[in-house]
C-alpha positions as CSV (number, residue, x, y, z in Angstrom):
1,X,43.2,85.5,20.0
2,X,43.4,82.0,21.2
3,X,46.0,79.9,20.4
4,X,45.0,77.1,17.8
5,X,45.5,73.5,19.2
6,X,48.4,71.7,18.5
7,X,48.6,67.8,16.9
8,X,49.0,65.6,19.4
9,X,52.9,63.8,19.0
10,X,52.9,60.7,16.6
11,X,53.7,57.6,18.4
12,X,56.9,56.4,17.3
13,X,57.2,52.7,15.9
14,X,57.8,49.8,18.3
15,X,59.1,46.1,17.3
16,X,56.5,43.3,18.7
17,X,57.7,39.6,19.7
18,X,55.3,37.0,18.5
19,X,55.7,34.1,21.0
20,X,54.1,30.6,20.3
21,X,51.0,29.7,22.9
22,X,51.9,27.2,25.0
23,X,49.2,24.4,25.8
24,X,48.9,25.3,29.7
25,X,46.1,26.9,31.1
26,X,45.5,29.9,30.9
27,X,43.9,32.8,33.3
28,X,40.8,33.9,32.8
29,X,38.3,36.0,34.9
30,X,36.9,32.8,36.4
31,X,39.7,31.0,36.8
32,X,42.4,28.7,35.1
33,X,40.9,26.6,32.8
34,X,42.1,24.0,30.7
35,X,41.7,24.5,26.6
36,X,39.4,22.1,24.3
37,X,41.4,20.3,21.9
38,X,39.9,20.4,18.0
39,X,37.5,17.7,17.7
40,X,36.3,16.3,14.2
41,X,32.2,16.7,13.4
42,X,32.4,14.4,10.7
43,X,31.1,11.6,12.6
44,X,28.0,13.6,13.5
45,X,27.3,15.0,10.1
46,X,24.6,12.7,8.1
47,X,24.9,13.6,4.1
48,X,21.2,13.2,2.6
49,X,22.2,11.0,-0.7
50,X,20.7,12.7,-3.8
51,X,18.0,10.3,-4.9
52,X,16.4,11.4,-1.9
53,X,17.2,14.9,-1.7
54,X,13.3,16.6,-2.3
55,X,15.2,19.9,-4.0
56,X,17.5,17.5,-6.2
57,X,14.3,15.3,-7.0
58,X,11.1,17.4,-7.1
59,X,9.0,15.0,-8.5
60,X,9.9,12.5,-5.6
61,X,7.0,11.2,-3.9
62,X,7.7,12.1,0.2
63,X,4.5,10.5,1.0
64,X,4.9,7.0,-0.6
65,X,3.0,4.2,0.6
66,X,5.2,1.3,1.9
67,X,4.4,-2.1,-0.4
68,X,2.0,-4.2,1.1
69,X,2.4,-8.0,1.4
70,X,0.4,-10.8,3.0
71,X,1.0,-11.2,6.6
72,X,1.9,-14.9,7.6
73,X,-0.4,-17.3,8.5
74,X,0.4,-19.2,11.4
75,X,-1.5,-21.5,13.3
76,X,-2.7,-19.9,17.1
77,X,-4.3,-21.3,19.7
78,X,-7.6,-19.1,19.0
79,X,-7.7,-21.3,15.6
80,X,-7.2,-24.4,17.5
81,X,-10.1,-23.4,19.5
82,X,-12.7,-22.1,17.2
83,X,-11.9,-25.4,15.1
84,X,-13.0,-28.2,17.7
85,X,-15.6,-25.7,19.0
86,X,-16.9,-25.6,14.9
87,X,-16.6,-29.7,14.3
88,X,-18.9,-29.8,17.9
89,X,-21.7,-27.8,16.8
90,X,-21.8,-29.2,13.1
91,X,-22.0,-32.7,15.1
92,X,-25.1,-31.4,17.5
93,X,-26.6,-30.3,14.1
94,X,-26.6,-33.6,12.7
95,X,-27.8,-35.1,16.2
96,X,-30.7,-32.1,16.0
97,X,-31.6,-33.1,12.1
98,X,-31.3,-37.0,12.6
99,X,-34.2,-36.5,15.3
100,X,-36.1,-34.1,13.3
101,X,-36.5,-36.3,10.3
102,X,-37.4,-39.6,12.2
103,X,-40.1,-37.2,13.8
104,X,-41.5,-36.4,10.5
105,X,-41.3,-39.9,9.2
106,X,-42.7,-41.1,12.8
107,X,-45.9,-38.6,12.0
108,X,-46.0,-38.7,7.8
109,X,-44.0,-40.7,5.6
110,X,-44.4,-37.8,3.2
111,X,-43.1,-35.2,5.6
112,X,-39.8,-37.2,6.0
113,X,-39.4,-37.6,2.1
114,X,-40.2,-33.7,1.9
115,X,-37.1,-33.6,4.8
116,X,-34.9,-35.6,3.4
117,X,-35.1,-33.8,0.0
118,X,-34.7,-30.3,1.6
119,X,-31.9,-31.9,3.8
120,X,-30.0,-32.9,0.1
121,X,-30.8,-29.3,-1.4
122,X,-29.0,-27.6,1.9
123,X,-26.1,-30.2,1.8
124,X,-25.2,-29.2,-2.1
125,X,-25.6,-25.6,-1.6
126,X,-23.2,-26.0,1.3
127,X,-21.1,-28.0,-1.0
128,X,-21.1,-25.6,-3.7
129,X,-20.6,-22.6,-1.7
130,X,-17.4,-24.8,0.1
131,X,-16.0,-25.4,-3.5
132,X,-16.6,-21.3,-4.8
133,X,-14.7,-20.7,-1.6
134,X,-11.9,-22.9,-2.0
135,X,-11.2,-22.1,-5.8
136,X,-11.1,-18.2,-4.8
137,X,-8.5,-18.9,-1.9
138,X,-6.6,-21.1,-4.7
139,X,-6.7,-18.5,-6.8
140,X,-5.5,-15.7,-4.1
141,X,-2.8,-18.4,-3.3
142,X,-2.0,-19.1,-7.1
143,X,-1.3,-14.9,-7.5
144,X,1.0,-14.8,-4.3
145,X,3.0,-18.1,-5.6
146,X,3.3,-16.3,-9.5
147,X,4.8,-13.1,-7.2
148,X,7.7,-15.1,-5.7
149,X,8.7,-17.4,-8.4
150,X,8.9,-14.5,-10.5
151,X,10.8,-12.9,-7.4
152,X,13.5,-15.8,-7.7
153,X,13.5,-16.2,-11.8
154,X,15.2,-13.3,-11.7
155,X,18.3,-14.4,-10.3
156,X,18.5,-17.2,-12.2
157,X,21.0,-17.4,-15.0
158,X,18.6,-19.4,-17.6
159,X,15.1,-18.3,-18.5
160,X,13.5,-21.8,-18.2
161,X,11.8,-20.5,-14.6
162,X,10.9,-17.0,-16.1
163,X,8.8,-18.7,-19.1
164,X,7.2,-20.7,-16.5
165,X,6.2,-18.0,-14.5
166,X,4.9,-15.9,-18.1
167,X,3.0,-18.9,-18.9
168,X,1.7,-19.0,-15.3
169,X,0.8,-15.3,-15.8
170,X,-0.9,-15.7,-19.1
171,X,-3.1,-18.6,-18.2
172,X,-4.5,-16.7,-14.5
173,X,-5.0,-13.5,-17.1
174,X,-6.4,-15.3,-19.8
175,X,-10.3,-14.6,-19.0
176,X,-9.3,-11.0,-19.0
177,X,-9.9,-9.1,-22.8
178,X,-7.8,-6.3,-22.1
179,X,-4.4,-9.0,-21.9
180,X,-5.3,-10.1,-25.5
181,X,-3.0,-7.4,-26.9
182,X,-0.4,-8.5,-24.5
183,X,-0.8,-12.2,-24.9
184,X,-0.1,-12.1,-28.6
185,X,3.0,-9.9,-28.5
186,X,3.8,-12.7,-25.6
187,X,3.6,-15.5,-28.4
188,X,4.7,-13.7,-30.7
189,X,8.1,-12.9,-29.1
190,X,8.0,-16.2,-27.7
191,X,11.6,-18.0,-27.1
192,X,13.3,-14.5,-28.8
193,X,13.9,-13.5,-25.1
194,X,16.5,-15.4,-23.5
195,X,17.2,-13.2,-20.3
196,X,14.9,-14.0,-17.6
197,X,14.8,-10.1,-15.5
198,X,14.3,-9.4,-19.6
199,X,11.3,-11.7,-20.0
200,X,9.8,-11.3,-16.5
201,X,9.7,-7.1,-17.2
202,X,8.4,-7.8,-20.2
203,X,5.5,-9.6,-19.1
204,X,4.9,-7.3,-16.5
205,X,4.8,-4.1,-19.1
206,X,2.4,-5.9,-22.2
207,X,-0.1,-7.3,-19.3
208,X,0.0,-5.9,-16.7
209,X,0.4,-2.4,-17.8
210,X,-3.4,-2.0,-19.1
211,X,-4.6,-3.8,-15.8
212,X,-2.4,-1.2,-13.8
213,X,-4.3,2.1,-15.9
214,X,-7.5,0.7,-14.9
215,X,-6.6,-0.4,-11.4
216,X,-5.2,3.6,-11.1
217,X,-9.0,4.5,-12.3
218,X,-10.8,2.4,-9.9
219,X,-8.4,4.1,-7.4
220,X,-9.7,8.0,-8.9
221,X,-13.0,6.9,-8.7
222,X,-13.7,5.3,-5.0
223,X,-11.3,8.4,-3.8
224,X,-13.4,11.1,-5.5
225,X,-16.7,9.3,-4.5
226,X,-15.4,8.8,-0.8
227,X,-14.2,13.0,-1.2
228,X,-17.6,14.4,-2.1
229,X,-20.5,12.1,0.1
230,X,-17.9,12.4,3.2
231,X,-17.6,16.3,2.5
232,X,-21.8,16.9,2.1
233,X,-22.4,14.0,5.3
234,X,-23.8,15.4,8.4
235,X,-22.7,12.7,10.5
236,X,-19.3,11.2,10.7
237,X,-21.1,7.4,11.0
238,X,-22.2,7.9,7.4
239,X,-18.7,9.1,6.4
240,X,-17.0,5.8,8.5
241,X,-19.6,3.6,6.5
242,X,-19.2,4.8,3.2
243,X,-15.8,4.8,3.6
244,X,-15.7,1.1,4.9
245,X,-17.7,0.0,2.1
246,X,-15.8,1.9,-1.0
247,X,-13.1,0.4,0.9
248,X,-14.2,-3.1,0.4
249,X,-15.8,-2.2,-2.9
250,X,-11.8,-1.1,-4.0
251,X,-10.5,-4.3,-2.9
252,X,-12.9,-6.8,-4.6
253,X,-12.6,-5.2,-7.8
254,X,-9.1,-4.7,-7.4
255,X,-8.8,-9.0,-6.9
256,X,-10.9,-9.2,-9.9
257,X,-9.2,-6.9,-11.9
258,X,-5.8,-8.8,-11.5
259,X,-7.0,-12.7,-11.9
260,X,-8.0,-13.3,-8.3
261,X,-11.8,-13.0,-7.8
262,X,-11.7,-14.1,-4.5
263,X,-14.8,-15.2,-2.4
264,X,-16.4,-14.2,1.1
265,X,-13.5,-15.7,3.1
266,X,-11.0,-14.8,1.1
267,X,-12.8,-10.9,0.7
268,X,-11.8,-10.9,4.7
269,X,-8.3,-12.2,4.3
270,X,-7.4,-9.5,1.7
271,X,-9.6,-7.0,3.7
272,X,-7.5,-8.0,7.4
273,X,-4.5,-7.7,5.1
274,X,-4.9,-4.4,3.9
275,X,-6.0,-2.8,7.1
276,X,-3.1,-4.3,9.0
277,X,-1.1,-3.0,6.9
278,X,-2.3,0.6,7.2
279,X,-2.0,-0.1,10.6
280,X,1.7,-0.9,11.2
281,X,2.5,1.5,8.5
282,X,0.5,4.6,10.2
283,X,-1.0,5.7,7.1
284,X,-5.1,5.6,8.4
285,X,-3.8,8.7,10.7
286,X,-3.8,10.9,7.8
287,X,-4.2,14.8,8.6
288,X,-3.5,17.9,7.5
289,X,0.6,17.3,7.6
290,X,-0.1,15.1,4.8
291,X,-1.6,17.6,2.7
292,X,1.1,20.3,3.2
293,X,3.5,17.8,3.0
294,X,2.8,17.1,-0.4
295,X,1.4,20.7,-1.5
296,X,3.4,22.7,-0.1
297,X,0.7,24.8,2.2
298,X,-1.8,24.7,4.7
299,X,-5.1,23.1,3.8
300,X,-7.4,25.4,5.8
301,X,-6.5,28.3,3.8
302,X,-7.2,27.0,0.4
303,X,-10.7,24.8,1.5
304,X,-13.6,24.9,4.2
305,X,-13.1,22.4,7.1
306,X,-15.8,19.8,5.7
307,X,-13.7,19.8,2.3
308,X,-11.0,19.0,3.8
309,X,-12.4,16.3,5.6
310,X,-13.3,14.9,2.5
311,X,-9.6,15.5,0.8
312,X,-8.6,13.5,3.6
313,X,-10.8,10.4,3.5
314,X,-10.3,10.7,-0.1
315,X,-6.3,10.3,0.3
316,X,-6.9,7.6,3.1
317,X,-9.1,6.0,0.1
318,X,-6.3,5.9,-2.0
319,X,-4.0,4.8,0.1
320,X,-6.4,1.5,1.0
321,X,-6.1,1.3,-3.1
322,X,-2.4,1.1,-3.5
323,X,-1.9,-1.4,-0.7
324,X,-5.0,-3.8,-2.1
325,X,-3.0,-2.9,-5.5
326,X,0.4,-4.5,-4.3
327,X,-1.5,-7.4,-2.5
328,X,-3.4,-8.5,-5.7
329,X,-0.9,-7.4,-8.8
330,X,0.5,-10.8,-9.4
331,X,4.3,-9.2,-10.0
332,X,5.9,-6.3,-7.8
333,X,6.7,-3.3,-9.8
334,X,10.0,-3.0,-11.1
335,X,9.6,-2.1,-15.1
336,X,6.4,-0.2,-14.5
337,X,6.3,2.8,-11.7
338,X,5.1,2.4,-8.6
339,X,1.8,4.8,-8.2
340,X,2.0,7.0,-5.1
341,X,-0.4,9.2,-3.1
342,X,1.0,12.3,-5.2
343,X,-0.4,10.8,-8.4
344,X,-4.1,11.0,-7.0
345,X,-3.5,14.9,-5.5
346,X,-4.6,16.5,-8.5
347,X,-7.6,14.5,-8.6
348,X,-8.6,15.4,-5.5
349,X,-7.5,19.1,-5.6
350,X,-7.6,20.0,-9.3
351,X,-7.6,23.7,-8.3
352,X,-4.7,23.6,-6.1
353,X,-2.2,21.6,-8.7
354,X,-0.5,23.2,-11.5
355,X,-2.7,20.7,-13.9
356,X,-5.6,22.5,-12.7
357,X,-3.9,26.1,-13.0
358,X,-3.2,25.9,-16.2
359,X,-5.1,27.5,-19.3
């Protein structure tokens, strides 16, 4: 028989001498090299505060439109030029009709009085269409002026500025019916509020706050209209066309809405305003990223490519909304909400929000 194997001998217990590391280099199997002192990351770290923490705030817009304001006229050397060029040709008009009417006088006397009377009918249409103009770039000026005074009667201690600027408010808002309501509970609480951010947001919530449910409608509307013509288009000149011209639509009857009504020059002012805006602000390159930004998934996999075209120029429509929205609303928005492209999603995209999911 074979001998079983033995257990191999215990190791007896041995004493170990902890000795403190030294700071000199030590050996390694590339060489001696020197140890990396503890550094602090606390310079490096950057702490997201919680207001604008997405999983903290859910309901946080992450695609808000900056606020728009009026760019700054200033006077170029292109203005200069396209003024003396204007005054020269009005002058070789009235050279050109001076020697056209003593032709028809020279021929007929008739023929000069018929001149001279068109000649007076021409010069009070000009007139009139001068004055229309005028009175709507008054009136775009007169909104912008009611926006900063009510911007500094805030910080003033006495509310003598902030009833000016309500009683500026009330009279620019006055042709519109759907302030009545507002204007009475205006008069009504009249010299009861003596705080003037107090007043000022209380103006801003009885009449504006009607204006601001339609002006969100308008918004809907032009988006959903832009949506479904760009997504059944064959070409993608219709779709730049229609677009442009709900575009412009949007803006005139967003002026209107808020007291401004402004005329053909002052259309192209707020028109130049709003696209430069989107323009420094990025927001005409609007894509996909936008969509699963805000949704939370791809847009391919939930609609054809033509329907997503049209979510897109839908969104870009509402974006074009908000910013004509902050350039005519005669008071930024501080007791009211802003509105944000997320409020207009699941009016686009009723299927693919949790409004349109539910039973």
């Amino acid at each position: 028989m074979s001998k079983p194997p033995s257990d191999p001998p215990r190791r007896p217990p041995a004493a170990f001498i902890y000795e403190e590391e030294t700071s000199e280099p030590r050996e390694n199997g590339r060489g001696q090299q020197p140890r990396r002192r503890p550094e602090s990351f606390s310079e490096n770290i950057v702490v997201t505060p919680d207001e604008d923490d997405p999983f903290l705030n859910p309901d946080k817009d992450l695609s808000a439109v900056p606020v728009a304001t009026p760019r700054k006229r200033r006077t170029s050397f292109g203005k200069i030029a396209a003024g003396a060029f204007g005054i020269l040709l009005s002058l070789g008009i009235g050279l050109w009709t001076d020697r056209l009417i003593r032709d028809l006088f020279a021929r007929a006397d008739w023929l000069g009085y018929v001149a001279l009377a068109v000649l007076a009918v021409g010069i009070l249409a000009v007139l009139a269409l001068v004055i229309r103009e005028t009175v709507g770039m008054m009136r775009l000026a007169a909104v912008q002026t009611i926006k900063a005074e009510a911007e500094a009667a805030v910080l003033e201690t006495r509310p003598a500025k902030a009833r000016a600027v309500v009683t500026r408010l009330t009279t620019l808002l006055s042709a519109n019916p759907e302030t009545s309501k507002g204007r009475a509970t205006l008069k009504a609480t009249e010299g009861e509020v003596i705080d003037a951010p107090h007043l000022i947001a209380l103006a801003e919530r009885e009449l504006l706050a009607p204006l601001d449910r339609k002006a969100r409608a308008l918004i809907v509307n032009a988006s959903k209209r832009v949506s479904i013509v760009t997504a059944v288009s064959p070409r993608a000149v219709v779709d730049l066309l229609y677009v442009l011209y709900e575009a412009v639509r949007l803006i005139r009857a967003m002026a209107e809405l808020y007291g401004g009504r402004p005329g053909t020059l002052g259309m192209f002012r707020l028109l130049r305003d709003v696209l430069a805006h989107l323009a420094v602000t990025g927001s005409i390159a609007v894509g996909d990223s936008l969509v699963q930004q805000v949704l939370g998934h791809g847009l391919a996999s939930k609609l054809s490519a033509r329907l997503g075209e049209g979510v897109i120029n839908g969104l870009m429509t509402a974006r074009i909304g908000i910013a004509a929205m902050d350039l005519c609303r005669p008071l930024a928005f501080h007791a009211l909400k802003r509105p944000g492209i997320g409020d207009f999603i699941g009016d686009l995209t009723p299927s693919m929000s949790p409004r349109g999911n539910t039973p």
